[in-house]
C-alpha positions in Angstrom: -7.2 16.6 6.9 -4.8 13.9 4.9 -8.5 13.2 3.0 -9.3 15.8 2.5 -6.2 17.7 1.0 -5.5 15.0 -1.2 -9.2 15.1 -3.0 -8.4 18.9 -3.5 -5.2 17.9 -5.5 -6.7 15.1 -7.2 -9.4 18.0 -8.3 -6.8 20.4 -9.2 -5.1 17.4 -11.1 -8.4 17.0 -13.8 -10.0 14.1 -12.1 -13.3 14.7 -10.0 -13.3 13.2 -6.6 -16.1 14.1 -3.9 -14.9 15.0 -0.8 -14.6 12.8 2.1 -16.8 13.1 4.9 -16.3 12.6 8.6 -18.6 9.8 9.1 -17.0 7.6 5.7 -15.4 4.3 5.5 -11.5 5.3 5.4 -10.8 1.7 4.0 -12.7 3.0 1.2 -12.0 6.9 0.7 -8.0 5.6 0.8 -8.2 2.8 -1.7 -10.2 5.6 -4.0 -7.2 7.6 -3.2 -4.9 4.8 -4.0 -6.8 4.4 -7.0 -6.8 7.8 -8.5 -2.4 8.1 -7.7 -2.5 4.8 -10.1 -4.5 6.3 -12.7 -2.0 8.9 -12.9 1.1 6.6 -13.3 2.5 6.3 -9.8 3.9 3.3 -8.0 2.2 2.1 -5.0 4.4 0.1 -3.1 3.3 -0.1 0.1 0.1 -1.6 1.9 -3.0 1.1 2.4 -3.4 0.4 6.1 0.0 2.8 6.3 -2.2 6.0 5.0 -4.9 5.6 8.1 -2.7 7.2 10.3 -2.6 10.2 7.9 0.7 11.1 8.2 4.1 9.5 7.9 6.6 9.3 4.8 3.5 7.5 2.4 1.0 10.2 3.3 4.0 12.8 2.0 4.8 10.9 -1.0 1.4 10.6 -1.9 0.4 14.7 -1.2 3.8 14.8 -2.9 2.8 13.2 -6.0 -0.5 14.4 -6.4 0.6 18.2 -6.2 2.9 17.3 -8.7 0.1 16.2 -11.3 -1.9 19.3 -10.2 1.1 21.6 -11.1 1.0 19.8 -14.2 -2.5 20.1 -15.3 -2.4 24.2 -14.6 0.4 24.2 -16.8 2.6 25.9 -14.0 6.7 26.5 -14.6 9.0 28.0 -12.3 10.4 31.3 -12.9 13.7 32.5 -12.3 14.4 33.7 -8.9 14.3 37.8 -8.3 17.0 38.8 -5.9 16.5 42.2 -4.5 19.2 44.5 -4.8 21.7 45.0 -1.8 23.0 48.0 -0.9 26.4 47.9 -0.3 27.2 48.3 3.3 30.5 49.7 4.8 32.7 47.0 6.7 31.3 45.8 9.7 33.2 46.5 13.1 34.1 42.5 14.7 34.3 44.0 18.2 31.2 43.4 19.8 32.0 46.3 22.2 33.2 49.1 20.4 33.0 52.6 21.5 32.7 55.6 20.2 34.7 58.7 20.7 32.7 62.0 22.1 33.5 64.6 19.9 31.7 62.9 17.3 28.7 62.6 19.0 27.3 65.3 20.8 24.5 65.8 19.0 23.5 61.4 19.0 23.7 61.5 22.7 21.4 63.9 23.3 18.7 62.7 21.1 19.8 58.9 22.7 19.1 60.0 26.3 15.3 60.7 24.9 14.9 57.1 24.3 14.7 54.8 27.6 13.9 51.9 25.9 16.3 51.6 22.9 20.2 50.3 25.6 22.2 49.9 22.2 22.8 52.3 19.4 21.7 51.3 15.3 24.6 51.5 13.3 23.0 52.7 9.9 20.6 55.5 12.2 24.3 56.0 13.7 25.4 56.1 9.9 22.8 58.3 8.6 23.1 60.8 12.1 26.9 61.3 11.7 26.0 62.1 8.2 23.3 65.2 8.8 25.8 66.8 11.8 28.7 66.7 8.7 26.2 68.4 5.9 24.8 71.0 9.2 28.7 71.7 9.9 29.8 72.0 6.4 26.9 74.8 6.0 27.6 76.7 9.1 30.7 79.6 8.6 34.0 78.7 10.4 34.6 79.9 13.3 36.1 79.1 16.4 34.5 76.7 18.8 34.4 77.4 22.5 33.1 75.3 25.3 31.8 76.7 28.3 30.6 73.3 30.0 32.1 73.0 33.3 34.6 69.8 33.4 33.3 68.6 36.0 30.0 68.4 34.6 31.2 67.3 31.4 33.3 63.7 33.2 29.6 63.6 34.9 27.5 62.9 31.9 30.4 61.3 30.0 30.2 58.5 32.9 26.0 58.4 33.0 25.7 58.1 29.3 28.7 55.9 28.5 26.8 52.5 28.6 24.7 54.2 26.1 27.6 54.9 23.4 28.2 51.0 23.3 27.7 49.6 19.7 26.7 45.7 19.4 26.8 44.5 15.8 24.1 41.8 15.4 25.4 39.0 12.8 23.6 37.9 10.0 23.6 34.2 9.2 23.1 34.9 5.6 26.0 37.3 4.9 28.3 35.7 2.6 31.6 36.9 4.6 30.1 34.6 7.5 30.1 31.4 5.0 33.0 32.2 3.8 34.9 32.4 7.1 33.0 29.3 8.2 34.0 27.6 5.1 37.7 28.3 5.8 37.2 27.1 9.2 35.8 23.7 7.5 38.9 23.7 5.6 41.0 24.2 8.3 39.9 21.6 10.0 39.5 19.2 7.5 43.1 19.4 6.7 44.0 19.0 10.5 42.4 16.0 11.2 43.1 14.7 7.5 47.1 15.4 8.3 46.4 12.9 11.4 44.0 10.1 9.9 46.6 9.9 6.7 49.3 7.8 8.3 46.4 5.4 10.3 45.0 5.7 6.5 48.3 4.3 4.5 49.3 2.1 7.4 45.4 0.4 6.9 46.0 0.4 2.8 49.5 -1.0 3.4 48.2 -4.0 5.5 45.3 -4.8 3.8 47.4 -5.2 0.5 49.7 -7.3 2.1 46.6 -9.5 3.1 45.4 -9.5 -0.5 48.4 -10.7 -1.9 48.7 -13.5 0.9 45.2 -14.5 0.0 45.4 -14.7 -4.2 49.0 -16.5 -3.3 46.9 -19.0 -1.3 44.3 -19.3 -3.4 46.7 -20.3 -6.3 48.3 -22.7 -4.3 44.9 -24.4 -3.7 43.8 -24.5 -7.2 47.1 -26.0 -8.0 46.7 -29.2 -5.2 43.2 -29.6 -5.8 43.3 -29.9 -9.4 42.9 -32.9 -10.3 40.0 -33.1 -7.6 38.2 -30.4 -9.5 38.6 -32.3 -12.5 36.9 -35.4 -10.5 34.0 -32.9 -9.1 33.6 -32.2 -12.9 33.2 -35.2 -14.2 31.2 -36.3 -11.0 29.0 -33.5 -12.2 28.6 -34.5 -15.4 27.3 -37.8 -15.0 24.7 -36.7 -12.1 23.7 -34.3 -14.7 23.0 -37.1 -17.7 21.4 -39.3 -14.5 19.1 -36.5 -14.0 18.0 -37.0 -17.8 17.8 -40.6 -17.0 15.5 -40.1 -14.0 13.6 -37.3 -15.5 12.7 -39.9 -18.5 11.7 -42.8 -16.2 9.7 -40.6 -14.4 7.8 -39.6 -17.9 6.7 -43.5 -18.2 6.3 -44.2 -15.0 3.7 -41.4 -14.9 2.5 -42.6 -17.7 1.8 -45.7 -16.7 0.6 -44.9 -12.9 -2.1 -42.8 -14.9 -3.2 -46.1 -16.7 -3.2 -48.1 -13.8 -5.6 -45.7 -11.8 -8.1 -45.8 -15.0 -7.9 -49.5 -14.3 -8.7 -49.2 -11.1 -11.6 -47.2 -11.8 -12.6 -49.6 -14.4 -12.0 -52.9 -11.6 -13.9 -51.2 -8.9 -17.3 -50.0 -11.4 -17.0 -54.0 -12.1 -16.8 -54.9 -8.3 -19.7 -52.7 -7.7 -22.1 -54.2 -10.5 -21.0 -57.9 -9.2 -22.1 -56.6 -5.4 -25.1 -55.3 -6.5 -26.0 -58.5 -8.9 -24.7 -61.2 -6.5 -27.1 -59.0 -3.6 -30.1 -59.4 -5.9 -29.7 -62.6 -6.4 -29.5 -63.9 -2.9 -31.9 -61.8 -1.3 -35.5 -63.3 -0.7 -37.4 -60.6 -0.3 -38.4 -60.9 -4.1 -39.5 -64.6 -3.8 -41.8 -63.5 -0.6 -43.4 -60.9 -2.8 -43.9 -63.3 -5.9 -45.3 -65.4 -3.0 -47.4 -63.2 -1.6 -48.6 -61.8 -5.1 -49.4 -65.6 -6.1 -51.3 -65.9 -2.8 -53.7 -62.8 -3.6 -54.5 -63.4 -6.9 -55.7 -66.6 -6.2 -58.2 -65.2 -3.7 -59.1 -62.9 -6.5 -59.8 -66.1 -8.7 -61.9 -68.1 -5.7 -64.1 -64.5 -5.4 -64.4 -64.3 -9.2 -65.7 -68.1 -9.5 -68.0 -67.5 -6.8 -69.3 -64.2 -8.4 -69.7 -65.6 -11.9 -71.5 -68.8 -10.2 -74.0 -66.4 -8.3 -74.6 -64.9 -11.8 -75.2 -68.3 -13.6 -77.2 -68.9 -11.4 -79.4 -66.2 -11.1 -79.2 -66.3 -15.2 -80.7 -69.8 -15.0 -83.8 -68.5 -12.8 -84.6 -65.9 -15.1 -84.2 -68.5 -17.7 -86.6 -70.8 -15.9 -88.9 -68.0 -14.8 -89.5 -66.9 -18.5 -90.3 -70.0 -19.9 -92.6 -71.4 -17.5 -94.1 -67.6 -18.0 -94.3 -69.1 -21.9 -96.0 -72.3 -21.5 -98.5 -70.7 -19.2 -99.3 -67.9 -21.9 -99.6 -70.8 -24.7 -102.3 -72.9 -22.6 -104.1 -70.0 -21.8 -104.2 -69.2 -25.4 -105.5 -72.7 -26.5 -107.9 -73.4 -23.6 -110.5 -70.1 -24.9 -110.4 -71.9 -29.0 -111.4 -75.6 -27.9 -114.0 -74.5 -25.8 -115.5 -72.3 -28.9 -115.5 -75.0 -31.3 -117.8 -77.1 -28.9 -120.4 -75.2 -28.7 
């Protein structure tokens, strides 16, 4: 409900904002809320987990402030206030039992015994009753008045109906003679209990002055015997002040120079590190071994090569071999055929 009336204002304020659901986030819906006060200007001073509840002094001051702004956007002013006129009524009887006599009211009681629910009489239908039987008597002629009820009869009904002619006055708590006599009741008592708390009142004023004065006597006679030890604490406080610039200086180098001793450090260990590393290399054997080893295979690869390139001399030379003794046969074979022509 807290949700939801506070999106109406912040709609009637000029600013669109969807209504919450049932099923939102609150978190969120009350920090959009929070959101939208502080867009208008409000202060927020106080966490958003005290909105969940939904009521509570924060949930008024915010449905406070936000029907403010809405008033303000619709441009709305208070009027003056229209009193309605009051008649002016006839002074009220204080007796809360006062009775009325018979021979005005003859013709009231017989139109009150009609009326069994109504115990108590209405003082302006009384008012306006009495009125009506005085115009109806002026009207009728004089003449003389005779009664022919029996007495006894009469004392009879006077006794039934006399709880009935019992007027109770109901107060008003906003008449103005009941503030006023409430007021002088205030006043009254102010003054009594003001006549009794007056003396406890001076007597209280009277001691604590005396204790004032004791104290500003006392405390001139200590700043008169301490003195010169004030003038000490002074001076005392003076030169812990110019130490302070002292220190505050050293400590400027000494930072200074604490910086420039870490960068040598860093420096002296990158150093370290390199000579590790180098002095490492340098005695480890595992890159001899692989020289070694590397040494050790390619002569193997030379013995294989020799003994390949030997296999190929040699097989170089046969074809060598084979191809000349092909020749020489080819050149007897030529010469063989001419000889034996020229004999015969």
């Amino acid at each position: 409900m807290f949700c939801t009336l506070a999106a109406w204002l912040i709609t009637k304020a000029g600013h669109p904002f969807e209504q919450p659901q049932e099923y939102d986030d609150p978190n969120a819906t009350i920090s959009n809320i929070l959101s939208e006060l502080r867009s208008f200007g409000r202060s927020v001073d106080f966490p958003p987990s005290k909105l969940k509840a939904g009521y509570g002094e924060q949930a008024c001051y915010v449905l406070d402030c936000l029907a403010e702004e809405a008033l303000k956007h619709t441009d709305f002013s208070w009027k003056r206030p229209a009193y309605p006129t009051e008649e002016l009524e006839e002074e009220a009887i204080t007796e809360d039992d006062a009775e009325l006599t018979l021979n005005k009211l003859e013709e009231e009681i017989e139109e009150e015994e009609t009326d069994n629910e109504e115990n108590f009489i209405d003082l302006n239908v009384l008012k306006a009753q009495t009125y009506r039987s005085d115009m109806n008597e002026s009207t009728k002629q004089e003449e003389i008045l005779e009664s022919t009820t029996d007495a006894a009869e009469w004392n009879l009904e006077v006794e039934r109906v006399l709880p009935q002619l019992k007027v109770t006055i109901r107060t008003d708590n906003k008449d103005w003679r009941i503030h006023v006599d409430q007021m002088h009741q205030h006043k009254d008592g102010i003054e009594s209990a003001l006549k009794e708390t007056r003396g406890y009142l001076d007597k209280l004023h009277n001691e604590i002055s005396r204790t004032l004065e004791k104290v500003n006597s006392r405390e001139k006679y200590l700043n008169n015997q301490l003195e010169h030890l004030v003038q000490e604490y002074r001076m005392a406080q003076a030169q812990l002040s110019e130490a302070k610039e002292k220190y505050q200086q050293g400590s400027g180098g000494v930072t200074e120079r604490t910086r420039t001793l870490s960068e040598i450090t860093e420096v002296l260990e990158k150093v370290k590190q390199e000579m590790e590393e180098k002095g490492s290399s340098m005695t480890d054997g595992a890159p001899l071994v692989k020289i070694k080893q590397a040494l050790t295979k390619l002569k193997q690869e030379t013995v294989q090569m020799d003994i390949r390139i030997g296999v190929v001399e040699h097989t170089l030379l046969q074809s060598k071999l084979k191809e000349k003794s092909n020749m020489t046969r080819d050149m007897h074979a030529t010469m063989i055929p001419e000889t034996t022509i020229g004999a015969y």
